[in-house]
C-alpha positions in Angstrom: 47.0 7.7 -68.6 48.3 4.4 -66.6 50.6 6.3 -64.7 48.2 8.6 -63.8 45.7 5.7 -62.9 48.9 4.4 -61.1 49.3 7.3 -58.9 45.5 7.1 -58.1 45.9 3.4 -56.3 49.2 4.7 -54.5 47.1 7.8 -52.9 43.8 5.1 -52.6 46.1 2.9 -50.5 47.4 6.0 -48.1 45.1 7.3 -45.2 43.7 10.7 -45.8 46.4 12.3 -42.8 49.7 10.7 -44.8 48.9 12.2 -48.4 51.5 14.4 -49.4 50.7 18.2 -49.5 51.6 19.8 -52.8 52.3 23.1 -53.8 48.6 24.8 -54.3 47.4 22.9 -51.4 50.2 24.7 -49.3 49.5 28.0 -50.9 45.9 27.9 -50.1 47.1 26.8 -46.1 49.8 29.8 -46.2 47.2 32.4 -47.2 45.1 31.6 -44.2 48.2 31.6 -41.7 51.5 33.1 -41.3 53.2 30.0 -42.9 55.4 29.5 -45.1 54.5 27.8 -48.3 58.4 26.1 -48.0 56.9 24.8 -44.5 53.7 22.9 -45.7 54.6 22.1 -49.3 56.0 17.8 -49.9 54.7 17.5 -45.5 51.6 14.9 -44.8 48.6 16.9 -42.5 49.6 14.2 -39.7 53.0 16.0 -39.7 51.8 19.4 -39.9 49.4 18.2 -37.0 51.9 17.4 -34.8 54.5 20.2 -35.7 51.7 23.1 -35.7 49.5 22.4 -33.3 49.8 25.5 -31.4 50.7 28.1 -34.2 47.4 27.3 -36.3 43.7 26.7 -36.0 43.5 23.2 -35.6 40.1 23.1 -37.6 41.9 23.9 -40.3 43.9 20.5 -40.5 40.3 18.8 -40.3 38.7 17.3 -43.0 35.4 17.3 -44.5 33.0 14.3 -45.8 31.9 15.7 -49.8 29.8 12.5 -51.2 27.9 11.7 -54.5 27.6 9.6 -57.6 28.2 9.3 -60.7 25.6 8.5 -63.6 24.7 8.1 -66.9 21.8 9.5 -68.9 20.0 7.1 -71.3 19.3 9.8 -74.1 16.0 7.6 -74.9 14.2 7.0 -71.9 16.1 9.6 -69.3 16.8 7.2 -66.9 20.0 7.7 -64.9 22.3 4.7 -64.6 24.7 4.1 -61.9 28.1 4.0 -63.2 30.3 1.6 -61.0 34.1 0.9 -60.5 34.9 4.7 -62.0 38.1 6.1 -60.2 37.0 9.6 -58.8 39.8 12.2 -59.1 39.4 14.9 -56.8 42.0 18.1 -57.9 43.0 21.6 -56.4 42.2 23.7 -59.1 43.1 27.8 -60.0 41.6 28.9 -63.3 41.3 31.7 -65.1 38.1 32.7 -66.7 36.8 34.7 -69.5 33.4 35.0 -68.9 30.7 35.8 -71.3 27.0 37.2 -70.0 24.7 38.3 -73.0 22.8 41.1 -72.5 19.1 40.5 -71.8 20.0 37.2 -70.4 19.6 36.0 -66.5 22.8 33.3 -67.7 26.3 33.4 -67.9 28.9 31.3 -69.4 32.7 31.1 -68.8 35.7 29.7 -71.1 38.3 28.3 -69.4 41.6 30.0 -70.3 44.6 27.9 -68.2 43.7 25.9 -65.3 46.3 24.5 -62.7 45.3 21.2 -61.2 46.3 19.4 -58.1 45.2 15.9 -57.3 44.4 16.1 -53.9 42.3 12.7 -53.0 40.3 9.7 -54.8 37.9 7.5 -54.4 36.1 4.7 -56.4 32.7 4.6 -57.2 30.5 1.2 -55.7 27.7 -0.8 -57.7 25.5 2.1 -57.0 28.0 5.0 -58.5 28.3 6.4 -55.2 31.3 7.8 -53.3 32.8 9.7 -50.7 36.2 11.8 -50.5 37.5 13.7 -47.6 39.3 16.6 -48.3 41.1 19.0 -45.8 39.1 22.0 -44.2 41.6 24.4 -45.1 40.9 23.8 -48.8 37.0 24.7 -48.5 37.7 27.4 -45.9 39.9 29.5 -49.1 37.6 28.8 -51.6 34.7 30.3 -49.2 36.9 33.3 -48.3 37.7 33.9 -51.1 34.4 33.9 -52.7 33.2 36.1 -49.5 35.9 38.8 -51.2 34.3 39.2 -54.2 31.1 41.0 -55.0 28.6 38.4 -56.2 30.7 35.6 -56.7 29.3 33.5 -53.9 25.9 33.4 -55.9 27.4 33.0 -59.1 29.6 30.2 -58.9 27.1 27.7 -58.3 25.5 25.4 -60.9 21.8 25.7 -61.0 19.3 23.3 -59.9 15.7 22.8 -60.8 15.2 24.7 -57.4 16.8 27.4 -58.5 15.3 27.7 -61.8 12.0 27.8 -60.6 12.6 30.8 -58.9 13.6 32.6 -61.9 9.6 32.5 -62.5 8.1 35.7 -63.6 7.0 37.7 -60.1 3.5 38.0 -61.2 3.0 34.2 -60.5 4.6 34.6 -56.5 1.9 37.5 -56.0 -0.6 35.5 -56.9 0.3 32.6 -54.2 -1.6 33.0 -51.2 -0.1 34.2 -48.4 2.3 32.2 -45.6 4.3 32.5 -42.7 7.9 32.3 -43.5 8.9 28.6 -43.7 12.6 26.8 -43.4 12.0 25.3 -47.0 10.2 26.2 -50.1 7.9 23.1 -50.1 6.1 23.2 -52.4 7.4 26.0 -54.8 4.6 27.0 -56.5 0.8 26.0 -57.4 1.6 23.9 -60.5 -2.0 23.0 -61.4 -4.2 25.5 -59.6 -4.3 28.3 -62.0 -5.3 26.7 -65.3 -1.6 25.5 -66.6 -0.2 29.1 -66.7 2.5 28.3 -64.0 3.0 24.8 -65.1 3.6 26.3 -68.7 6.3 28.6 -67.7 8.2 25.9 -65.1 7.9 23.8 -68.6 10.0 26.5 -70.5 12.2 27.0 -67.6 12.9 22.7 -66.8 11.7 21.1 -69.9 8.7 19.0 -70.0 9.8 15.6 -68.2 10.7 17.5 -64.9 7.7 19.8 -65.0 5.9 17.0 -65.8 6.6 15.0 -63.4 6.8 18.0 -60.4 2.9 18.5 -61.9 2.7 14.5 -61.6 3.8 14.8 -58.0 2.0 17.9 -56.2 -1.2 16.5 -58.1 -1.0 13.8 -55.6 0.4 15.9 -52.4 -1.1 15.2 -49.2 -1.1 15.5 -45.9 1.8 13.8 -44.5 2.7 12.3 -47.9 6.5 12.0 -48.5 8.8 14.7 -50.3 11.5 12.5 -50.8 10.7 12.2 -54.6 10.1 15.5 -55.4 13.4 16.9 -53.4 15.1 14.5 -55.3 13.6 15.9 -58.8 14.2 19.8 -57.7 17.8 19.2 -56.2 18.9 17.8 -59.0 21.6 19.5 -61.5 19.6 21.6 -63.8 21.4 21.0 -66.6 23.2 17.3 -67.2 24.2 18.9 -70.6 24.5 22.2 -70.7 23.4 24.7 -73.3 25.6 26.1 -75.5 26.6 29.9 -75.2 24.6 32.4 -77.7 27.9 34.2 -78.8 27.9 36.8 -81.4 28.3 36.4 -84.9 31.1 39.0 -85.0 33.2 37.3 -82.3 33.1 34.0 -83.6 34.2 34.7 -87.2 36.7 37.0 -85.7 38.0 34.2 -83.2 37.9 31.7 -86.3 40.2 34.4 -88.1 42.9 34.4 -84.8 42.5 30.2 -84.6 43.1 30.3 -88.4 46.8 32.8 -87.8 47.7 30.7 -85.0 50.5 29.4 -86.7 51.6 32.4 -88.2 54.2 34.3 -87.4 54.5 38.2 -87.0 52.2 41.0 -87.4 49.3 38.7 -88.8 49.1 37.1 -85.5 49.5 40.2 -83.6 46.7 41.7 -85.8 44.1 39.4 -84.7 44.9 38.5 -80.7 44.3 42.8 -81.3 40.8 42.2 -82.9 40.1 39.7 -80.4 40.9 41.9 -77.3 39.3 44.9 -78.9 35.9 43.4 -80.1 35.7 41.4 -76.3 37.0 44.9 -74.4 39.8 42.7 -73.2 43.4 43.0 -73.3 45.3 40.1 -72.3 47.7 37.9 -73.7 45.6 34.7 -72.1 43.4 35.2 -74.7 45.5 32.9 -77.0 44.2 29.7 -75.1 40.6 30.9 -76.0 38.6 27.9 -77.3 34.4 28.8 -77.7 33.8 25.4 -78.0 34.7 24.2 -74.3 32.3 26.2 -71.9 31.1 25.8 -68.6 27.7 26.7 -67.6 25.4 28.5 -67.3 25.7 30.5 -64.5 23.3 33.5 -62.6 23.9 37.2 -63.6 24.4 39.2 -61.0 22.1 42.3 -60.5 23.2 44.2 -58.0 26.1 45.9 -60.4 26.8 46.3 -64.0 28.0 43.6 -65.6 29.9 43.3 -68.6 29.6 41.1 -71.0 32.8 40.2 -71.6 35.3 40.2 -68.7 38.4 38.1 -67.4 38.7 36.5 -63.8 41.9 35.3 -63.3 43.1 32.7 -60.2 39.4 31.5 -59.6 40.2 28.3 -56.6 37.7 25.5 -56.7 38.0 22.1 -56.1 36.8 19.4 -59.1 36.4 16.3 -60.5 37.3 14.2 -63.4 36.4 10.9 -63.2 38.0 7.3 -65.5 36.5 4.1 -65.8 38.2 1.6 -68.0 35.8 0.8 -70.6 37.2 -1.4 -72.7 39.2 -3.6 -70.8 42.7 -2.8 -71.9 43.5 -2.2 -68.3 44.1 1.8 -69.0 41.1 3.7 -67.9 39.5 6.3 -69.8 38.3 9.8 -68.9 34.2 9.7 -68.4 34.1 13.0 -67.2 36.2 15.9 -67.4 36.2 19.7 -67.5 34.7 19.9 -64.4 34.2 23.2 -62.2 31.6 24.8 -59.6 30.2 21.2 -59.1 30.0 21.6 -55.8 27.9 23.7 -53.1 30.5 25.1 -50.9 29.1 26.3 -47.7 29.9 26.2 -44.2 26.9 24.3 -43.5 25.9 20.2 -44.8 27.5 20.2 -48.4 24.5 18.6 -50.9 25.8 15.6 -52.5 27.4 16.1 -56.3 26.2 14.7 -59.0 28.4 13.9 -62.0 27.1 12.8 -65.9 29.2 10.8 -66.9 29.6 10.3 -70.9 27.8 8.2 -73.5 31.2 5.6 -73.4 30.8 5.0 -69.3 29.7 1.4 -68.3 26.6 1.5 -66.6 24.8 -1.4 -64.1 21.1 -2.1 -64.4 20.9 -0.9 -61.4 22.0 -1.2 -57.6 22.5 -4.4 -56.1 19.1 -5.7 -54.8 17.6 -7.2 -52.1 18.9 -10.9 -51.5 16.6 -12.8 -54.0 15.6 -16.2 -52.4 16.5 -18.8 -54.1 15.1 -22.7 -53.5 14.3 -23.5 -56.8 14.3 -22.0 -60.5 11.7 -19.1 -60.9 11.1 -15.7 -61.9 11.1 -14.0 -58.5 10.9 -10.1 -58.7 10.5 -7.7 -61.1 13.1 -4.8 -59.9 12.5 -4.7 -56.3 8.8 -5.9 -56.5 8.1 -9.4 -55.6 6.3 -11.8 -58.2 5.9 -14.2 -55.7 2.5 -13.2 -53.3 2.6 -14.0 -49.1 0.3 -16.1 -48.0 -3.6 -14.5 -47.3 -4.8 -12.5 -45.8 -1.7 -10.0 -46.6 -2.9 -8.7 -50.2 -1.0 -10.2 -53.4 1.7 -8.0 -55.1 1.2 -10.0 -58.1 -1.2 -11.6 -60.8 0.9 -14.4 -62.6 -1.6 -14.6 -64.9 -2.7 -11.1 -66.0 0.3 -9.8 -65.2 -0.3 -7.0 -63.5 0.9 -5.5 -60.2 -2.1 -5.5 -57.0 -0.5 -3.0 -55.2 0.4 0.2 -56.8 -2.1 2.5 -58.0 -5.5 0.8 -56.4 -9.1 2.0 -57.9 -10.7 4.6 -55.7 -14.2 3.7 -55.1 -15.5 7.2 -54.5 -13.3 9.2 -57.5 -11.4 11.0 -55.1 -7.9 10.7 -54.5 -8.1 10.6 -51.2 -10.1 7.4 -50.6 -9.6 5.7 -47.0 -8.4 1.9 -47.3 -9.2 -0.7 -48.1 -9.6 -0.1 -51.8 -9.5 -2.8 -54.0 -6.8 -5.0 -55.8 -4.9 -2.8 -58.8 -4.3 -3.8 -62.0 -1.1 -1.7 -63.0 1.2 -2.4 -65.9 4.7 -2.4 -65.9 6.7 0.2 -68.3 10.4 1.1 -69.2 13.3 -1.1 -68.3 12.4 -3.9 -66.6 14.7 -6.1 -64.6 13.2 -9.4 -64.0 15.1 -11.6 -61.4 14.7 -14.9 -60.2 17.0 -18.6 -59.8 18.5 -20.3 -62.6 20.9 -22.9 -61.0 20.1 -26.7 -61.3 22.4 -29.7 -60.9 23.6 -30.3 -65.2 22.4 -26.3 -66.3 24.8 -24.5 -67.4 22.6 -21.9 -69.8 19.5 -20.3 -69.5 16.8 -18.5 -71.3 13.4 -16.7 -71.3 10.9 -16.9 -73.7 7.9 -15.2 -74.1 3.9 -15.5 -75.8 3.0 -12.1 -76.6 -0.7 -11.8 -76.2 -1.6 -15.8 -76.2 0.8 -15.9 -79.4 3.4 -18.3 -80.2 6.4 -19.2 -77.4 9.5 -17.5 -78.9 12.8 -16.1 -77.0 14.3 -12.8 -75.8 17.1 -12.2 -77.8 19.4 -9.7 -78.6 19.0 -8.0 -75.0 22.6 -7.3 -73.3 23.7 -5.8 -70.3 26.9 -5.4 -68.1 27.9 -6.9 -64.8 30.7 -6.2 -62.6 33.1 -6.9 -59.9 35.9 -6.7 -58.0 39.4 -8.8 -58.4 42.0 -8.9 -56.5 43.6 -6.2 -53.8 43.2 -3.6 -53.6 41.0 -4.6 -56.6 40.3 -3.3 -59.7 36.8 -3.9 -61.4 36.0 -6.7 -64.0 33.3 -6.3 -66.7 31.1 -8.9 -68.1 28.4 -7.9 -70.9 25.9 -10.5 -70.4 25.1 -11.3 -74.4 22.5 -14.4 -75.3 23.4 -16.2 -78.6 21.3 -16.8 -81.6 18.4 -18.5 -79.7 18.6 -16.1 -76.6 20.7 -18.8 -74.3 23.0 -17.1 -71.9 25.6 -18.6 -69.2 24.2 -18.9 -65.7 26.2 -16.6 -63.5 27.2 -18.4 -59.7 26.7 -16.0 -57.0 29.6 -17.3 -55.2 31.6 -15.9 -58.1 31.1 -12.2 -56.9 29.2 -10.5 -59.7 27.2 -7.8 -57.9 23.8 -8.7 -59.5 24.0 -12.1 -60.2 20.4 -12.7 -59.8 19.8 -10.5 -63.0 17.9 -13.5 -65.4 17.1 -10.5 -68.2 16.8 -6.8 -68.5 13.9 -6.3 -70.5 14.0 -3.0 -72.7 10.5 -2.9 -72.7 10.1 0.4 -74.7 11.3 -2.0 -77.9 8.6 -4.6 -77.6 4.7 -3.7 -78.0 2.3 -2.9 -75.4 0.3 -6.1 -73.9 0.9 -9.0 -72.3 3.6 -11.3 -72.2 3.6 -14.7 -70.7 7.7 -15.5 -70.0 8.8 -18.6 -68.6 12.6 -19.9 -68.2 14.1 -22.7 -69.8 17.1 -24.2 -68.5 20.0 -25.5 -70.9 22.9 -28.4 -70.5 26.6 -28.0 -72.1 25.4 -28.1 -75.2 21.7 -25.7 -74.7 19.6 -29.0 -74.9 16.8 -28.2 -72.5 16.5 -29.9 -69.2 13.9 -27.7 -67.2 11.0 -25.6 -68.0 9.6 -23.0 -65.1 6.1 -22.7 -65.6 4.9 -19.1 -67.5 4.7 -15.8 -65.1 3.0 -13.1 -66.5 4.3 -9.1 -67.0 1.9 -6.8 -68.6 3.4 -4.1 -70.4 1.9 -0.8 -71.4 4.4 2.4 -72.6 1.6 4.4 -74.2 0.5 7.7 -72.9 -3.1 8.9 -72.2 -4.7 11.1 -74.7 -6.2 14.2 -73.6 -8.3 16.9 -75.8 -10.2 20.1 -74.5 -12.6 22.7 -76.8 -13.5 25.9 -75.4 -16.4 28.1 -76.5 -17.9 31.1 -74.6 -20.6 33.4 -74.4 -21.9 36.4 -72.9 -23.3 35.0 -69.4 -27.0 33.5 -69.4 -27.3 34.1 -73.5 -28.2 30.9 -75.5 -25.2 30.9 -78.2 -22.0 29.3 -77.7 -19.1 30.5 -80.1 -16.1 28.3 -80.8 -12.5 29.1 -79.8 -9.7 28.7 -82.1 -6.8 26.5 -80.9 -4.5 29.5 -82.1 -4.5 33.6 -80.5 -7.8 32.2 -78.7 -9.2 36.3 -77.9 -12.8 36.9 -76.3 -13.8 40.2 -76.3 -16.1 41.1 -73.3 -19.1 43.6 -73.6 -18.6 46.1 -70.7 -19.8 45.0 -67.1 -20.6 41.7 -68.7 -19.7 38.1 -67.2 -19.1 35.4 -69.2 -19.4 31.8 -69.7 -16.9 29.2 -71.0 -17.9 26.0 -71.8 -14.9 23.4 -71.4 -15.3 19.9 -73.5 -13.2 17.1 -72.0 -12.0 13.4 -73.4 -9.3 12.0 -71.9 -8.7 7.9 -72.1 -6.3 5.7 -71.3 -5.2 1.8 -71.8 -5.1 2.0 -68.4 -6.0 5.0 -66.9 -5.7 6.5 -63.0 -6.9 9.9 -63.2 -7.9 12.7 -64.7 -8.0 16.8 -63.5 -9.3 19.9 -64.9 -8.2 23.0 -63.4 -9.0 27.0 -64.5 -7.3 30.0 -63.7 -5.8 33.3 -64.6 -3.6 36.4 -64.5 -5.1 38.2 -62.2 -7.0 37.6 -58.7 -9.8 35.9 -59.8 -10.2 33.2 -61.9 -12.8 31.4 -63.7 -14.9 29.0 -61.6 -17.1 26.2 -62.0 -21.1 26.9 -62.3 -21.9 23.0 -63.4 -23.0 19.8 -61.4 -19.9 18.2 -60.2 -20.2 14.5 -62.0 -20.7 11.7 -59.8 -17.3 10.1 -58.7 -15.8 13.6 -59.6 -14.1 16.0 -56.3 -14.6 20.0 -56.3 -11.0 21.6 -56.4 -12.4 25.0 -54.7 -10.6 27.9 -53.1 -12.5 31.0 -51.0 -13.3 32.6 -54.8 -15.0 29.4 -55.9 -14.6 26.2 -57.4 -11.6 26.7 -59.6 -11.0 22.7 -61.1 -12.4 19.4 -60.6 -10.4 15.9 -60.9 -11.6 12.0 -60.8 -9.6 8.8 -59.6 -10.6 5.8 -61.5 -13.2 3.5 -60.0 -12.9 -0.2 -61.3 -9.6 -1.0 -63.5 -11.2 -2.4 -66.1 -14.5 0.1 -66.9 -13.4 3.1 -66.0 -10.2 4.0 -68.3 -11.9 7.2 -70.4 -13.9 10.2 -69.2 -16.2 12.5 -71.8 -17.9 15.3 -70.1 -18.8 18.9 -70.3 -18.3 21.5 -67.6 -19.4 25.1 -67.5 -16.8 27.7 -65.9 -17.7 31.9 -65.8 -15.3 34.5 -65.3 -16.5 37.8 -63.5 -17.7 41.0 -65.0 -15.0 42.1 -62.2 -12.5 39.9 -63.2 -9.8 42.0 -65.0 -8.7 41.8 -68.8 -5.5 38.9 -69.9 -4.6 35.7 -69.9 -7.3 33.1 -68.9 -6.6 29.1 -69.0 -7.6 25.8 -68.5 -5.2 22.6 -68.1 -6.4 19.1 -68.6 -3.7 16.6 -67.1 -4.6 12.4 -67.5 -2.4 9.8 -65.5 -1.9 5.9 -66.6 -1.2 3.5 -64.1 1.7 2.2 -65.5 4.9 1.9 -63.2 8.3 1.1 -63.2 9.5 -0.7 -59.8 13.5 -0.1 -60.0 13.0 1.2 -56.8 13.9 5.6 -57.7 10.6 6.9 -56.4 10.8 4.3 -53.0 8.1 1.8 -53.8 9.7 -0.7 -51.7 9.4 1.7 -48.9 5.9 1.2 -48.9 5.6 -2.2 -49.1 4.7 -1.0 -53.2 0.9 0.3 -51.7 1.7 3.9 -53.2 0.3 5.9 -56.3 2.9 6.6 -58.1 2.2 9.2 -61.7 5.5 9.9 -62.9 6.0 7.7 -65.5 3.1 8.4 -68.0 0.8 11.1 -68.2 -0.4 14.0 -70.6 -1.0 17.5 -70.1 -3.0 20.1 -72.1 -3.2 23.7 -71.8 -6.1 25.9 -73.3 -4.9 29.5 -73.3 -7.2 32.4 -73.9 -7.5 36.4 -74.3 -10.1 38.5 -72.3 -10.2 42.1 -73.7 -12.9 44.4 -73.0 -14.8 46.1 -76.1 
């Protein structure tokens, strides 16, 4: 592994022009001219420039820009950390394939057989996780030729994203969109809360619940000439950080266990089962000795425009991948982070989308970017992520209350209810949630250790402790990246970083899990420690209120025959109302919803067919009509005053047509808190932090009923 790491700085250290060309580099440039591979193979492109100008296309010696970054997952919260300082291997890859598409399924998985790799470029990742490579034209121009050849392979050899798993959705939910001139992008997809949670439910099984969630969260709040950024972001991203695994057979895994188990045997028991291997997949080949069904890659689209086996071999498949190290434990040797990487990229002849990589559970992970420069005259708390503690003077509103703790900007009361309320609205009172990174000044002349301490709800003044994190940077030339994990003693005291020293975030005073600590306010000031911790300076208390809870949210659904007096219940399970013929009827929809701290609410109906049940009650005070040309279908209420209005209890009447056909009838409740997390993801700091941001904690609840006639 040094070596190899070795090898990496040499290449790092040559221009892109003077890398040498190796052998499946100079194959891939011989099948798209009359060269020979004898004349490109051990030459540099500036060489081959030079020499072959005439006798080539010259595009070909070109290179291309492919960027990205490379993350890590927290498994508890879903955050994605940058991972900095990771060495970026960028290989020439031909592999052969045994790929496995189960009947009845829309995905595909392949098994990786023998692979021959080619480093062809690196790059290291900055405090951010991001990188670029540029690798020579010729290399994308045979993968897309080759992929051109091939029936469906240009469609299947790309790794879903979100995007494209929304448009696996059931067709009965695109006829019931209304209609639209042909636009460049899809944007939005679908109606996510217009039709009483049906299509929200189905996104849900398709993306899980965070991303449908927060897609809901997202085109709740879309308006005119409101930013996509976000939700591109959410809906470009990879589909599946870890993939699931393939649903293979019983039968072929005991009889695969059976070969694994001969391996070492000699002879006809061997023979026997690489035979029941090849008969029971309908494939006869002796590369089905490497066969492993626990490394997979995947999943992929079926293709229906021919039959499709569901076991067949594809041998010499070109890609280009990744694998990327990071050393993680500071031996100098780095370790693999990711690996087994194919298809990561969007080859096309057009922009190329920038890649995303996972990185595993072992990578080293910053906090976050490098921030904004933190001002520093004195010792203070200064931000919390990229949102100022510290107010400008009036008339500009305040960002922060040091003594509620709460942030003025985001997620302002609407006087009126409705979400779209013309400014000015009033001050906010928003809490802060998930990992917060508090930053601020701790250098003093005789400090040479700091700590925060908190009172938790007017309690007693006790430290942080036991809260770690890692900071980075980069020694030497061409460099190679040092790692610090910041760790407090007993009594939560840890060394004051000097920025002159080079760590990228040496402003970083604590990051605070807050997900750990209970919901309320805390009142954290900074103390600052001599050689030997005795205190020598006390910053006066700033205060962060912290709420993680969700809302709660509950709906009961009765009906009756339209304009009849009795109301039947609804059971929470196989809900089925059966209709008396050319009959309307009546549902009445109970609502509580509450919050800590609560920003809105909405109650939408809707349906399988063209109509849908619509709203026959008052519309509350403070409450907007959601309404389409077939009626009122929903109606939805921003909160009014941060401190009174955090719950809602009402009762609305809906009816659903004597027309309206038999199926599927639903209503979704969805409730928003205000709480916000200002690491800067969903561009706060963009906005100066005035922006309504609903992606962090919410609820949703779907009521889903039968309509049959008698």
């Amino acid at each position: 592994m040094a070596q190899r790491r070795d090898g990496a700085n040499q290449r790092r250290e040559r221009p892109p022009e003077q890398r040498l060309i190796g052998k499946l580099q100079a194959e891939r440039l011989a099948h798209l001219t009359d060269l020979r591979v004898e004349e490109i193979v051990d030459s540099t492109i500036a060489k081959l420039s030079d020499q072959l100008r005439w006798r080539i296309d010259p595009e070909l010696l070109f290179f291309r820009r492919v960027c990205g970054r490379v993350v890590k997952k927290d498994p508890l919260t879903g955050i994605e950390y940058p991972v900095p300082g990771a060495t970026v291997h960028v290989e020439d890859t031909d592999c052969s394939f045994l790929w496995f598409y189960p009947e009845g399924w829309i995905w595909g998985w392949f098994f990786p057989l023998f692979c021959r790799r080619e480093e062809i470029a690196t790059a290291v990742t900055d405090s951010c996780g991001r990188f670029c490579v540029l690798i020579p034209r010729w290399d994308i121009d045979w993968i897309l030729r080759w992929r051109r050849e091939r029936i469906c392979l240009p469609d299947i050899l790309v790794k879903a994203t979100f995007r494209d798993l929304l448009e696996e959705l059931p067709p009965i939910f695109q006829e019931r969109l209304p209609f639209r001139p042909p636009r460049p992008e899809p944007d939005p997809p679908l109606p996510l809360f217009r039709d009483g949670g049906l299509i929200l439910e189905q996104v849900e099984r398709l993306v899980g619940r965070d991303i449908a969630g927060k897609l809901a969260a997202h085109q709740d709040m879309a308006a005119l000439g409101a930013s996509t950024k976000v939700r591109q972001q959410l809906l470009d991203s990879p589909a599946f950080a870890e993939p699931p695994p393939p649903p293979i057979p019983s039968d072929v895994k005991r009889i695969v266990a059976d070969y694994q188990g001969r391996q070492g045997q000699q002879g006809q028991a061997a023979q026997e089962a690489v035979a029941a291997l090849a008969a029971q997949l309908r494939v006869d080949s002796p590369l089905l000795q490497r066969l492993d069904l626990t490394r997979y890659i995947g999943p992929f689209r079926r293709c229906w425009d021919i039959f499709v086996p569901e076991w067949s071999l594809q041998l010499d498949v070109p890609d280009i991948t990744f694998r990327v190290t990071q050393d993680v434990n500071g031996d100098g040797t780095e370790e693999e982070i990711y690996s087994e990487s194919h298809f990561d990229v969007r080859w096309n002849s057009g922009p190329i989308p920038d890649v995303t990589l996972y990185a595993s559970q072992i990578a080293l992970v910053a906090p976050s970017c490098v921030p904004v420069d933190v001002p520093c005259q004195e010792p203070a708390i200064v931000m919390a992520g990229f949102m100022p503690l510290r107010n400008l003077p009036a008339p500009e509103d305040p960002y922060h209350d040091a003594a509620g703790g709460y942030a003025r900007r985001p997620n302002r009361p609407h006087p009126s209810g409705f979400y779209a309320d013309p400014p000015p609205n009033p001050l906010a009172k928003s809490p802060f949630c998930d990992d917060l990174h508090l930053r601020g000044c701790n250098t003093r002349a005789g400090a040479q250790f700091y700590r925060l301490r908190y009172s938790f709800n007017g309690g007693p003044v006790v430290p942080f402790v036991g809260l770690t994190w890692q900071q980075f940077r980069w020694v030497g030339s061409p460099g190679h990246l040092e790692v610090l994990t910041v760790t407090p003693d007993s009594n939560g005291w840890y060394a004051i970083l000097i920025p002159a020293d080079g760590w990228m975030d040496p402003h970083l005073l604590l990051n605070l899990r807050s997900g750990f600590y209970q919901d309320g306010l805390y009142q954290v000031d900074m103390q600052l420690g001599d050689a030997s911790k005795n205190p020598i300076h006390t910053i006066p208390q700033v205060g962060i209120r912290i709420d993680n809870s969700t809302p709660t949210a509950h709906l009961a659904v009765s009906w009756r025959v339209a304009g009849t007096g009795t109301w039947q219940s609804l059971a929470s399970v196989c809900p089925v109302v059966e209709r008396p013929p050319g009959a309307a009827v009546e549902f009445r929809v109970q609502v509580n919803a509450s919050a800590t701290h609560l920003r809105s609410i909405s109650l939408t109906a809707g349906g399988c067919g063209a109509q849908s049940p619509v709203l026959t009650s008052a519309v509350p005070p403070t409450w907007e009509a959601l309404t389409t040309p077939g009626g009122t279908f929903g109606l939805r209420h921003w909160h009014t005053d941060p401190d009174t209005d955090n719950s809602a209890s009402h009762t609305h009447i809906f009816q659903l047509a004597s027309s309206a056909p038999q199926g599927v009838y639903s209503f979704r409740l969805s409730a928003y808190g205000r709480a916000f997390n200002p690491a800067g993801w969903d561009n706060g700091d963009e906005s100066a932090w005035n922006y309504d941001p609903a992606y962090y904690r919410y609820t949703h609840r779907h009521f889903q009923l039968a309509v049959v006639n008698l």
